[in-house]
N, C-alpha and C positions, 0 to 999 in steps of 0.2 A: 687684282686687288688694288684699290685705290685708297691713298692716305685720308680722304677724306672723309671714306669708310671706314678706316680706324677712327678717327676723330668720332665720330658720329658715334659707336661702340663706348668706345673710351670714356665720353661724355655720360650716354647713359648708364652706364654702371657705376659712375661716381655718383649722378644726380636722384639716379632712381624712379625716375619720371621722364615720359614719353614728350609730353610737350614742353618741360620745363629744360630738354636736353636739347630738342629740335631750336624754342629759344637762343640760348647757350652757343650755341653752333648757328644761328641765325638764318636758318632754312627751316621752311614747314615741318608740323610731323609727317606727312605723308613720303616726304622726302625722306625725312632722316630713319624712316620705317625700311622705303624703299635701299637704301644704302644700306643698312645693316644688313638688307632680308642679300642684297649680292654678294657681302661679304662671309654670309653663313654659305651661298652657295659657291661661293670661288674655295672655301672653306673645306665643303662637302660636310658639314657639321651644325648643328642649331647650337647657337650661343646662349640665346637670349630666351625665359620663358615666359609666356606670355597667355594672359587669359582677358582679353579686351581691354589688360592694362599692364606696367610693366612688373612681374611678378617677382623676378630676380635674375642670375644667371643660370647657366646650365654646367654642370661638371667641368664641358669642355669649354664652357667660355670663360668658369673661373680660368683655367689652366692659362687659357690663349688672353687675360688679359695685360698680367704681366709684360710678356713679350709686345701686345698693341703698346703700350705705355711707354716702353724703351722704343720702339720702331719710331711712335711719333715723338721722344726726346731726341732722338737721333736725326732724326728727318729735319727739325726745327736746328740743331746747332751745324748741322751741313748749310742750312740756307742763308745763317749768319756767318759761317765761314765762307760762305761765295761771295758775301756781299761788297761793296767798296771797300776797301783800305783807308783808314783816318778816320772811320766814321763811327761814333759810338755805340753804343746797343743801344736800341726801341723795346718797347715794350713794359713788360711785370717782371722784375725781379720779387721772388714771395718767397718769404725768410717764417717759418714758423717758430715761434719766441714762447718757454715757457714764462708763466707771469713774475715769477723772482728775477728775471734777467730783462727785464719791460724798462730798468733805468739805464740801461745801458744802450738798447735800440736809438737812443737818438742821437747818438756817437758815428751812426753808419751811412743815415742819410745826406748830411752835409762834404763828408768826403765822397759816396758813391758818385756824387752831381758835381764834382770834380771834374772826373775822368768821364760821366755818362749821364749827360743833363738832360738826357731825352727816355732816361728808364725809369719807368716806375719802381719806388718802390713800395711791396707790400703789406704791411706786417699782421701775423695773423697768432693770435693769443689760441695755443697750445700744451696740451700734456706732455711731458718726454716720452712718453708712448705711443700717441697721437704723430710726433714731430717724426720719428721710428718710423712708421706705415706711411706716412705722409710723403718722406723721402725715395723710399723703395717703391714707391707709388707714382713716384715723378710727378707729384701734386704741388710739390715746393722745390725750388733750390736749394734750398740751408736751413738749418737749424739751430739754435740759440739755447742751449741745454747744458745738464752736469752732464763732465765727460769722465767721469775717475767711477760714481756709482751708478750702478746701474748701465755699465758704459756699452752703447753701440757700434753692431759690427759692419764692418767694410766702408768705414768712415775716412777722413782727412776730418783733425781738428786742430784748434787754434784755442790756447786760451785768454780770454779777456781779463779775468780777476778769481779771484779765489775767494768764498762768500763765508763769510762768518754771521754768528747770531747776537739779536738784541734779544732783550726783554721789553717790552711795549706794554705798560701800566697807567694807570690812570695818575694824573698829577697830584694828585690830595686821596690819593687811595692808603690801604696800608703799608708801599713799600716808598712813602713818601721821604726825602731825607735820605734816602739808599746810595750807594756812591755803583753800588755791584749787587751783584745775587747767583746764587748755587745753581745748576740744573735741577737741585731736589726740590728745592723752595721752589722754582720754576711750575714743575709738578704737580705742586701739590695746593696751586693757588686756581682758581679758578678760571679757566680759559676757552679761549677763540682762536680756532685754528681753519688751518686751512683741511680739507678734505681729502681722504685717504688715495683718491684717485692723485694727487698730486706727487713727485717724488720728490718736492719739499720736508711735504707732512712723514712720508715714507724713512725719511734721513732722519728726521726729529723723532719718530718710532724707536727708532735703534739704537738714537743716543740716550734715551732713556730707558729702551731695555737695558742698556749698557750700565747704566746703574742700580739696575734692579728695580726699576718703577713703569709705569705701565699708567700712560697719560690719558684722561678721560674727560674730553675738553666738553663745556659745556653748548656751544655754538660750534656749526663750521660753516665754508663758506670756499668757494673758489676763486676768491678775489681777496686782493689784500685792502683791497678800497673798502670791501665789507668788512675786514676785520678792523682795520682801526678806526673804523665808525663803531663797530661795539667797542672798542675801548674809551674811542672819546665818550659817549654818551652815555657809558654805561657802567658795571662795574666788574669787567672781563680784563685779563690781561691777553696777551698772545707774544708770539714767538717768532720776530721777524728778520728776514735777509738784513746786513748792512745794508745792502743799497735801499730797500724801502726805507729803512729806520733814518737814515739821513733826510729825509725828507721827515717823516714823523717827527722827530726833534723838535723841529722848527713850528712845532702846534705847542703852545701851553698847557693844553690841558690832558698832553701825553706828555707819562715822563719813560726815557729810555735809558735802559742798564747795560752797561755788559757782565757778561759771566766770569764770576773770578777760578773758574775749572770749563774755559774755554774747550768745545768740543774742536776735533781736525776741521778744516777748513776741506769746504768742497769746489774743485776745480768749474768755471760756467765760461765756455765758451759757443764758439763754432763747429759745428759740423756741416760737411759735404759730403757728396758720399764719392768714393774714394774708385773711379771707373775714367778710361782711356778709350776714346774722348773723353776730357771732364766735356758738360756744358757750358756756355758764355757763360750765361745769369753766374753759374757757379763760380766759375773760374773771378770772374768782376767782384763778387763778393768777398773772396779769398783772399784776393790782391788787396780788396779796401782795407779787411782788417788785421793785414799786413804793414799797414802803410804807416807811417810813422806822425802822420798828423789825426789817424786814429786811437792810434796809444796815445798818443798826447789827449785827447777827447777824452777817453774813456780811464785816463791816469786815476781821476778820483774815485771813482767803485775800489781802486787797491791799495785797499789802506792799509796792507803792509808792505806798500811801496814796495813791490815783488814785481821784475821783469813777465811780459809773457813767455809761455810754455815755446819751446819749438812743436812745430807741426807732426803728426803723428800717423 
């Protein structure tokens, strides 16, 4: 059994395609055909199904792909712990960041290039559920996510800031002259939200079942960029993170509220996933936003000027 034949495996069951994995892995198909076909035989098992194209897995390759996926994280942070001493990580460091936590990611890059001027890093706009299979998947390093709801298991986290909510209105709409506003009025105004796959929208759900109201927004959109383009040009309001609304603010022809029956505030930080060996990528990540000129960075997302969490 050859790592290169995991790779090759590993590749096409993420990509789904014969020659966009052979790509990927930078050898022909014929090659990356032939490496799979020695590792089903070293295997004594067929992986992979196939009908003149790639069709998908087979039972036993779902099984075995997990385990390929930690062989080759393992394989790769053995080869970085053999390497020179003083010398920083190479490569992708790839953090997947749900979109409420997107003001924060630029907090991470100027101190990572500190300590490791030679890693990339990557950042990849994700669901907290997406960012969940992505990590057990060893597709990503880290994740940038709420860690209190909806919270994931067999993690290390760290939190960045605690997210509270605006109201996001049109400037000269009817809640013009407003200093604040209800969750009910919230409600029952006409809106643009984000889409239920998000666990944004999902928290906003429950604070308004919490009051007995049941929100029926009239646009969604999996971008915040699309929602407050329907509000500036339009006559929608929506329901946004602090750290977006900080930035909205500063448009005139949004105006932003806060809520005078303030919902709990929800914890966004880091996760890792919580395994011995950790990985580099990982472990570099953790250390960053550990590190005190990071809290200094990302101080303004907490604007109740709240310490971070200890690690968990």
């Amino acid at each position: 059994m050859q790592i290169r034949h995991l790779r090759y495996f590993v590749t096409l069951a993420r990509l789904g395609h014969f020659r966009r994995a052979a790509e990927s892995c930078s050898v022909t198909q014929p090659t990356l055909s032939a490496g799979i076909a020695s590792l089903e035989t070293a295997l004594g098992v067929e992986l992979v199904r196939r009908d003149r194209r790639f069709v998908g897995l087979t039972a036993e390759g779902e099984a075995a792909l997990p385990w390929a996926q930690q062989m080759l994280a393992d394989c790769d942070g053995m080869l970085r712990a053999a390497g020179k001493p003083g010398i920083g990580l190479t490569g992708r460091l790839r953090l997947g960041v749900i979109p409420a936590a997107m003001p924060a990611v630029g907090a991470i890059a100027p101190v990572l290039a500190t300590d490791h001027p030679d890693l990339q890093l990557v950042i990849l706009s994700m669901t907290s559920r997406e960012i969940e299979r992505a990590l057990h998947a060893h597709d990503i390093d880290g994740g940038v996510t709420y860690l209190e709801n909806e919270p994931l298991g067999g993690v290390i986290t760290w939190t960045f800031y605690e997210e509270r909510y605006r109201f996001a209105t049109p400037a000269d709409g009817p809640f013009a002259g407003r200093s604040a506003i209800s969750w009910a009025e919230a409600a029952a105004a006409p809106l643009c939200l984000l889409t239920r796959d998000m666990q944004n929208r999902r928290i906003l759900d429950a604070q308004m079942a919490s009051i007995g109201m049941e929100v029926q927004p009239r646009a969604t959109a999996n971008s915040y960029t699309a929602l407050l383009s329907m509000v500036r040009m339009g006559d929608l309001s929506s329901i946004l993170p602090h750290s977006h609304a900080g930035t909205a603010e500063r448009d005139p022809a949004i105006r932003i509220l806060p809520f005078d029956d303030p919902s709990p505030p929800q914890a966004v930080g880091l996760v890792v996933l919580d395994r011995h060996p950790m990985s580099a990528q990982s472990r570099a990540v953790l250390s960053c936003v550990r590190s005190a000129d990071f809290r200094r960075r990302v101080a303004a997302l907490r604007d109740d000027g709240g310490a971070p969490h200890e690690p968990s």
